[in-house]
C-alpha positions in Angstrom: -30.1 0.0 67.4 -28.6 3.1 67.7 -26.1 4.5 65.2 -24.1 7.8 65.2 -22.4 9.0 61.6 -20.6 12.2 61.0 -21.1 13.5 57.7 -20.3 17.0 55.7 -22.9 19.0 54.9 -22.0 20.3 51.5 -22.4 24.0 51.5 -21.5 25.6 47.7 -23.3 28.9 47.0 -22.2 30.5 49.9 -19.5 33.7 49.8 -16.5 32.1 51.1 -15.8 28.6 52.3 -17.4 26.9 54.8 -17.6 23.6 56.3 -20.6 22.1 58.7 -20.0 18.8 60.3 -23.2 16.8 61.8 -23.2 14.2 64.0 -26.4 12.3 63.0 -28.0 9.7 65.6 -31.3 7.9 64.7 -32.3 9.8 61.9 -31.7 13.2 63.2 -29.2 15.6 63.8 -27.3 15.0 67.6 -24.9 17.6 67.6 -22.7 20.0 64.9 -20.1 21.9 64.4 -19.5 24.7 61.9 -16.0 26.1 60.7 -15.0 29.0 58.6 -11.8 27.6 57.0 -9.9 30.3 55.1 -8.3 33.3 57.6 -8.1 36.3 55.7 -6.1 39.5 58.4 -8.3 42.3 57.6 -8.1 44.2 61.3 -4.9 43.5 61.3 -3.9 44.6 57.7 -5.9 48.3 59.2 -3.2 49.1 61.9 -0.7 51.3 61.2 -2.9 53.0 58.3 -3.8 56.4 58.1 -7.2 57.1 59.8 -9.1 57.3 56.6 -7.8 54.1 54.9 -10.6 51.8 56.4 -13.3 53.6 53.8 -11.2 51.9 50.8 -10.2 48.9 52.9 -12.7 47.5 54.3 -15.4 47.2 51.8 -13.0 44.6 50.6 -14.1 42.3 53.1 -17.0 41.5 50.9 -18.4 41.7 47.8 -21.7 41.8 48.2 -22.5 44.1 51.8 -19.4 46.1 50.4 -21.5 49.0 51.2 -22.5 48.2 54.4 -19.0 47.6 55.5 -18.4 51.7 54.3 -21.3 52.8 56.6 -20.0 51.2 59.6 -16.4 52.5 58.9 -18.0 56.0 58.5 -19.9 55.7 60.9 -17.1 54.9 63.0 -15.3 58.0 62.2 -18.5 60.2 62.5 -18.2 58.8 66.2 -14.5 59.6 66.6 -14.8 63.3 65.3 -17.9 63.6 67.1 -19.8 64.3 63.5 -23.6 63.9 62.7 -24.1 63.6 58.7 -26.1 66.3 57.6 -30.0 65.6 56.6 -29.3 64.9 52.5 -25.9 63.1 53.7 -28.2 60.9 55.8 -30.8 60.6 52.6 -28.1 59.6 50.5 -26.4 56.8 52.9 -29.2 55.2 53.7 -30.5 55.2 49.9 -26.9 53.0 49.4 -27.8 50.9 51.7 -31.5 49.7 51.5 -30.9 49.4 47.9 -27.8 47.0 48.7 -30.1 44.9 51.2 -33.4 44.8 48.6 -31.0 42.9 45.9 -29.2 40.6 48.3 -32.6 39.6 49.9 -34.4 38.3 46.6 -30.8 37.2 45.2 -30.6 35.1 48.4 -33.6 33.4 48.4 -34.1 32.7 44.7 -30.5 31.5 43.9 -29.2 30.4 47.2 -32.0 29.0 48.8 -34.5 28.1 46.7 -32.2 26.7 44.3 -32.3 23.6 46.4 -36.4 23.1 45.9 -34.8 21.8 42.2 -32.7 19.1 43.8 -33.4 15.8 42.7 -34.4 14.3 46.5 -37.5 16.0 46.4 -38.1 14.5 42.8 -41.5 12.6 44.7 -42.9 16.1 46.0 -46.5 17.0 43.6 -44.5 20.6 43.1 -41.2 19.4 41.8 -41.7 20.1 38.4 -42.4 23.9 38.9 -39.7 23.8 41.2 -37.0 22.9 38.5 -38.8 24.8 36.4 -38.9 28.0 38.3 -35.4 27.4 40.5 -32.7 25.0 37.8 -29.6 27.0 38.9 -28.7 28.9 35.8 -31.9 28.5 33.6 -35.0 28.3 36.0 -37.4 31.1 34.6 -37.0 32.5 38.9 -33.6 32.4 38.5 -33.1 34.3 35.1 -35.6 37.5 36.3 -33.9 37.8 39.6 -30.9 38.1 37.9 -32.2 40.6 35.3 -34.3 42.4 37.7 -32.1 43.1 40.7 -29.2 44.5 38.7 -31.7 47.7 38.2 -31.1 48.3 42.5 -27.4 48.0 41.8 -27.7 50.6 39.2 -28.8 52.7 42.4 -25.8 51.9 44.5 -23.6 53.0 41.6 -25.1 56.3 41.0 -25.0 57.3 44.4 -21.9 55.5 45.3 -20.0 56.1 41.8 -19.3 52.1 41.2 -20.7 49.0 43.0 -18.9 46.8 44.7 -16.6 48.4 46.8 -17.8 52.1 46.5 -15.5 55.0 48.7 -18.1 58.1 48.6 -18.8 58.1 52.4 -16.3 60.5 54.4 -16.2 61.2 58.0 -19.9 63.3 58.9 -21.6 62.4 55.5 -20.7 61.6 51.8 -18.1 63.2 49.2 -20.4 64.3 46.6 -24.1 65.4 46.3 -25.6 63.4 43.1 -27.2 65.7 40.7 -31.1 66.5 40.3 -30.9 64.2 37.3 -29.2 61.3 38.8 -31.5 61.2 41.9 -34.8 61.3 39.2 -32.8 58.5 37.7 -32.5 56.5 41.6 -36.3 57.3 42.1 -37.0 56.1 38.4 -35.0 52.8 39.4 -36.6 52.2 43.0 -39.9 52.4 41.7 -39.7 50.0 39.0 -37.9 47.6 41.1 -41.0 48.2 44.0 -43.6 47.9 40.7 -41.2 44.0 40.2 -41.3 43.1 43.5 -44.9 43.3 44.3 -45.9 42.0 40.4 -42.9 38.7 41.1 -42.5 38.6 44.4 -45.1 39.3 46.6 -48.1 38.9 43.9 -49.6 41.9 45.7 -49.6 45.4 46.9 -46.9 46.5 49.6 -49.7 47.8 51.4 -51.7 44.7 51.1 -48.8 42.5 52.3 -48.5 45.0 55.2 -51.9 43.7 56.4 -50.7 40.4 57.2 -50.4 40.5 60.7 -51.1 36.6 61.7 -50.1 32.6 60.9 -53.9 32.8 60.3 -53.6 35.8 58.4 -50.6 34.4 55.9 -52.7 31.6 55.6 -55.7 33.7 54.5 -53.5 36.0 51.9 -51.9 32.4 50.5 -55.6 31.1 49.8 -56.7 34.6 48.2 -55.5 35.2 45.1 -53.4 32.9 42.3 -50.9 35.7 41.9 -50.6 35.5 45.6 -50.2 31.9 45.8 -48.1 31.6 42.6 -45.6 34.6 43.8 -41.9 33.7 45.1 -43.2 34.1 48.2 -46.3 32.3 47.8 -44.3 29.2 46.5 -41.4 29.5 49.2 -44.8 28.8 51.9 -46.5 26.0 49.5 -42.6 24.2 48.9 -40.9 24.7 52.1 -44.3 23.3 54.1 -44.4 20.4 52.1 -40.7 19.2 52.4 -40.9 20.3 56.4 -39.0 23.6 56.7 -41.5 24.7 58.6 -40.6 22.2 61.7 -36.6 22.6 61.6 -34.5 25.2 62.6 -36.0 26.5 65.7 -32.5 27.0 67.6 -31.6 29.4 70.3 -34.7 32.0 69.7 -32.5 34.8 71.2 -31.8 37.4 68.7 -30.4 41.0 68.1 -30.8 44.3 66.1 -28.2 47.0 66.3 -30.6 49.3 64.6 -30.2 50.8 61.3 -30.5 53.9 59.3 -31.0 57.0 61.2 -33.5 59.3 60.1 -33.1 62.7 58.6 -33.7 65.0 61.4 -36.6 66.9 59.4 -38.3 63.9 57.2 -41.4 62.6 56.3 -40.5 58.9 57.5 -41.8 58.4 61.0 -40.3 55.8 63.3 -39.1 55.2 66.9 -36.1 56.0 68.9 -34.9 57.9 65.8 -33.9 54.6 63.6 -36.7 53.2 61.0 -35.0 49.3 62.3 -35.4 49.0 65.8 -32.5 48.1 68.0 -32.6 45.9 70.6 -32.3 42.0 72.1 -34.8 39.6 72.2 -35.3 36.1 74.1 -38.1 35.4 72.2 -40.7 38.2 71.6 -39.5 39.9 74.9 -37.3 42.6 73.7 -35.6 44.9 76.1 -33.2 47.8 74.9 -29.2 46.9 73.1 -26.2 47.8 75.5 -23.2 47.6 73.3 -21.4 47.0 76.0 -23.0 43.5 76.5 -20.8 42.4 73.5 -17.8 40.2 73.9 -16.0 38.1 71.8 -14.8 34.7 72.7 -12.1 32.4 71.1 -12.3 29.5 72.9 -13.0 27.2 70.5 -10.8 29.5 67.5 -7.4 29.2 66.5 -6.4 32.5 68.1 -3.9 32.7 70.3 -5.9 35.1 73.0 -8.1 32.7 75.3 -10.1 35.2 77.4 -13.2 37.0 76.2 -13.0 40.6 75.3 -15.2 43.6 74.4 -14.5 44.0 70.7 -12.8 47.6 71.9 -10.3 45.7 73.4 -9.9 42.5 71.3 -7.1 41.5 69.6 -6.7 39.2 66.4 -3.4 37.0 66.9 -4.5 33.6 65.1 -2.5 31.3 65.9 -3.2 27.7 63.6 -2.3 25.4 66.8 -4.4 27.2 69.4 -7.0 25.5 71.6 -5.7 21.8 70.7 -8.4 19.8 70.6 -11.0 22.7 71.4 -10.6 24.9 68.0 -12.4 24.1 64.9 -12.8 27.4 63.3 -11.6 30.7 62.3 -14.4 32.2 63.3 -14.4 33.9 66.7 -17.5 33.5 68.9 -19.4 36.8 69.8 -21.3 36.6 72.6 -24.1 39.2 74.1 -24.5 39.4 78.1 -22.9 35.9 77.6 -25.5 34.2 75.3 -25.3 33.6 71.6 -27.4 35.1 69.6 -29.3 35.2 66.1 -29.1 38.0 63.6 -30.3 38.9 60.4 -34.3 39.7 59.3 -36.2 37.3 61.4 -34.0 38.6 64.5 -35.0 42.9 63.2 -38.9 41.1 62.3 -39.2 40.4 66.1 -37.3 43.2 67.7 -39.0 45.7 65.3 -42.9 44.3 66.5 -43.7 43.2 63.2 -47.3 41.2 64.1 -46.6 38.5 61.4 -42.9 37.2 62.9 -43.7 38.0 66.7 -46.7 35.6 66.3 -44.6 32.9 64.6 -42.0 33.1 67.4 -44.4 33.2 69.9 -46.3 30.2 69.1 -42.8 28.3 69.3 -42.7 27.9 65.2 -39.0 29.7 64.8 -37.9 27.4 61.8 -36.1 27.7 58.8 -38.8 28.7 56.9 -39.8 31.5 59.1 -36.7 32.8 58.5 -36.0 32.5 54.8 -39.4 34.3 54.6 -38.7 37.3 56.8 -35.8 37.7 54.5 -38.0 37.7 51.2 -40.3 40.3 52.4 -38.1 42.5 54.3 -38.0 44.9 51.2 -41.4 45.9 51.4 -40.2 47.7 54.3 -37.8 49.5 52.9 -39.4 51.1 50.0 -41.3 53.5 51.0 -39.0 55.2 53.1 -36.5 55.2 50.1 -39.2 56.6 47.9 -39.7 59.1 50.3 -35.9 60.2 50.9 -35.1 60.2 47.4 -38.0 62.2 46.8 -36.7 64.8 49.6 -33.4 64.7 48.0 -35.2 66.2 45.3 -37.0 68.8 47.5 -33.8 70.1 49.3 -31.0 70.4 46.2 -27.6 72.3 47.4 -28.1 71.5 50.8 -25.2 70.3 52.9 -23.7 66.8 52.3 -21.0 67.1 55.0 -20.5 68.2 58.7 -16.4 68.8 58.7 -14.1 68.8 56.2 -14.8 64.9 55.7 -10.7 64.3 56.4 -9.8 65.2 59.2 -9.9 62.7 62.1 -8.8 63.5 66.3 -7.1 60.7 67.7 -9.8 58.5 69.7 -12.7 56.0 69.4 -15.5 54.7 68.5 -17.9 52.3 66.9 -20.1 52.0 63.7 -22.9 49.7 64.2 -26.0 49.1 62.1 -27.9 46.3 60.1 -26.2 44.6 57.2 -27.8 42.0 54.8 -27.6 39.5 57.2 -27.8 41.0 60.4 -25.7 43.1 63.5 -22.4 44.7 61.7 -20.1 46.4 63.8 -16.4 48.3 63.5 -14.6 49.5 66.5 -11.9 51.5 65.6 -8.8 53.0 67.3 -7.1 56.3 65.8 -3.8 57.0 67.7 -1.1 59.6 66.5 -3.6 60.1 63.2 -3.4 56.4 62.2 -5.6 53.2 63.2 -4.1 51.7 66.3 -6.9 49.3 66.4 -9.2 47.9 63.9 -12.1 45.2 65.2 -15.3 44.1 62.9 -17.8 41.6 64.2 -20.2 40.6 61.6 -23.6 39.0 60.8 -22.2 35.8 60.1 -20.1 35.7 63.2 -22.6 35.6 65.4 -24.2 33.3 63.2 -22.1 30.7 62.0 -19.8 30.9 65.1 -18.3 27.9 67.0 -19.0 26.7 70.9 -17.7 29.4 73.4 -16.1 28.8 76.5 -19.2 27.0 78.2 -19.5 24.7 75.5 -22.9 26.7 74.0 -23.2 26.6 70.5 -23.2 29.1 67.9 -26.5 30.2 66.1 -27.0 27.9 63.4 -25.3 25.1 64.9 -27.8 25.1 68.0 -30.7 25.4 65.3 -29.5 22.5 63.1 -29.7 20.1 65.9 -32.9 17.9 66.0 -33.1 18.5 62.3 -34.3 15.1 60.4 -32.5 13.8 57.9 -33.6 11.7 55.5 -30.1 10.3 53.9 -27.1 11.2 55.7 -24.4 11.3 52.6 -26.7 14.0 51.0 -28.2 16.0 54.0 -29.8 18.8 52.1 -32.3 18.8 55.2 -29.6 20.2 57.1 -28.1 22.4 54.6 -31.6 24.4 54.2 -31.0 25.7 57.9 -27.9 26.4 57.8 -28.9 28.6 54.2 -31.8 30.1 56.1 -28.9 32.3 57.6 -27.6 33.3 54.4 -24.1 32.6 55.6 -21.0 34.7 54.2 -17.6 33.3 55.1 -15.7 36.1 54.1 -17.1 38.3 56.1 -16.8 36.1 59.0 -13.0 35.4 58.7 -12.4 38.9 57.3 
């Protein structure tokens, strides 16, 4: 007989509230729906504002890619001014960054997601005990060294930055102050511990023997080679999450996007395409052709916004309006779209675009998942450390050199864009200046395309598409569920900025 039950999935240790209803039918998931609840005004708290006020402001919008939301508001007003960051101003940005993404990734996986190995419904799993072991939340011996360990990449984003969160030391064409020869020994000192962590904790190996893994066959080889391998984070995300299934859910859309992230130095040692070290681009899956901002609209359809037609963020507007859509909305959330599809951002989606062989040969063979996904977030700091090694050291190479193009305050009237890679995926502010203050602020983040509702056609968002067909086991606790949804490291806050 069939039956049909909507349930909750509960969803704590995410930034910012959100609620996912599942409609399960015969043991599975049928269909879902996924709501950010809490509005919170950000683009329109920006208008009026003098044109420099969205550095301060908007790293608000989050605290924990604070500094990812000051690169795309500088890099907005480096647009605007017609400004390109001198070479050290480049050095030191992207330093920020990748040291902002490295923490989030291993904090994500070890506390967020891997937190639920120690639930109790896996209690019959052979691994359970090291799970609880490793991953109790608050004691597990995982969960105690991630904490310890990633506060030293935070340390980074201070120095450079002058406090973490919700640094201000990016002005329009580069940064406010150079950091001293000292403080940048200290960064390198920092990086390289962290690197000497990761590979010891994490990985159980060498960055460049992780860099060899270029297969399903090949990850299957490294798992089987060595205990420190096997016994690593990563080795025990692929042992757990194939034994509980996580490699069988999650598939969803398998279209996904990269706006491409941190430009490099124009003389530099760090070599990599189209002048960005993460590729841009759109994928259905592994065919990737090149990213056209101007594919991007936003839909609100199925938000409580007042606006019903679907805009280019340039042009967007944010009226919410609680009573919109009766009967349609369910979200505060607005629904971005590319060329009209939804899409999936975050590592997985940069894995694929980028050509890394691992993730284009999972994707390929159909085996998108939840798993696939959690681990291209895990690893995706071993490809970020060398080239931070390598700027930090140049930073050292090239002292008194130019940190800004401009004065850094002045701003013409006019527009533009900062796009680039956050945490969890495609960031991007569009920004007005009229008459020397913002006339129009718009931000479209990770977790909106992500965690967004059904557009006008009825498609679903990201990680509502890839939840259906999940199984799960006991619908009033359907951790199953929740483990996809988690594999997209939501942030709420960011979505209903």
């Amino acid at each position: 007989m069939t039956k049909r039950i909507l349930c909750d999935v509960p969803m704590n240790r995410v930034e910012g509230d959100l609620e996912v209803r599942i409609e399960v039918k015969d043991g599975r998931v049928a269909d879902a729906w996924s709501a950010g609840t809490l509005y919170r005004g950000f683009e329109n708290l920006m208008r009026g504002r003098g044109a420099l006020d969205g550095l301060v402001m908007t790293p608000r919008i989050c605290g924990i890619c604070s500094t990812t939301h000051l690169t795309a508001a500088a890099r907005a007003l480096d647009a605007i001014a017609g400004l390109t960051p001198p070479d050290n101003a480049l050095r030191v940005r992207n330093v920020a960054l990748m040291a902002e993404h490295a923490q989030s990734d291993v904090r994500q996986s070890v506390l967020m997601f891997m937190a639920d190995f120690a639930n109790a419904a896996h209690g019959g799993e052979p691994l359970f005990d090291e799970a609880v072991r490793r991953y109790r939340p608050g004691a597990g011996s995982s969960a105690v060294e991630t904490l310890s360990a990633t506060r030293s990449l935070l340390e980074v984003v201070g120095i450079l930055g002058g406090q973490w969160p919700h640094s201000s030391f990016m002005v329009p064409g580069g940064v406010a102050f150079a950091p001293s020869s000292s403080s940048v020994l200290q960064c390198l000192h920092l990086v390289r511990g962290y690197r000497a962590w990761y590979e010891r904790f994490v990985l159980g190996c060498s960055l460049e023997r992780w860099a060899a893994v270029d297969s399903r066959a090949a990850l299957d080889a490294w798992l089987d080679e060595a205990p420190a391998q096997r016994d690593g984070e990563v080795g025990f995300l692929l042992r757990f999450g194939r034994a509980i299934g996580l490699d069988a859910v999650g598939r969803g859309h398998e279209a996904f996007l990269s706006y491409g992230s941190f430009d490099l130095p124009a003389q530099t040692a760090v070599a990599a395409p189209n002048g960005q070290l993460v590729a841009a681009g759109a994928a259905q899956g592994t065919m990737v052709a090149p990213f056209d901002p101007a594919r991007i609209a936003e839909d609100v359809s199925h938000a409580w916004y007042r606006e019903s037609a679907s805009r280019h963020p340039a042009q967007g507007a944010t009226d919410p309006y609680a009573s919109a859509h009766t009967g349609r909305a369910y979200s505060w959330v607005k629904a971005p779209r590319y060329d009209g599809r939804a899409m999936e951002t975050g590592p997985l989606a940069e894995a694929v675009i980028g050509g890394r062989p691992l993730f284009a040969d999972i994707v390929a063979a159909g085996e998108t998942s939840a798993l696939a996904r959690q681990l291209a977030r895990l690893v995706r700091p071993a490809t970020l450390f060398p080239a931070m090694e390598t700027w930090l050291e140049e930073l050292l190479a090239n002292p008194g050199a130019p940190i800004v193009a401009g004065d850094g305050r002045q701003v013409p009237d006019g527009e533009g864009a900062g796009l680039l890679q956050a945490a969890r995926g495609a960031l991007g502010h569009w920004v007005r200046i009229e008459d020397g203050r913002i006339a129009r602020y718009q931000v479209i983040t990770p977790t909106a395309w992500n965690g967004s509702p059904r557009d006008a056609q009825g498609v679903r968002g990201a990680w509502e598409e890839a939840v259906v067909g999940t199984h799960v086991a006991d619908p009033a606790h359907p951790i199953e569920a929740g483990y996809v949804v988690r594999s997209f490291d939501p942030c709420l806050v960011c979505a209903v900025h």
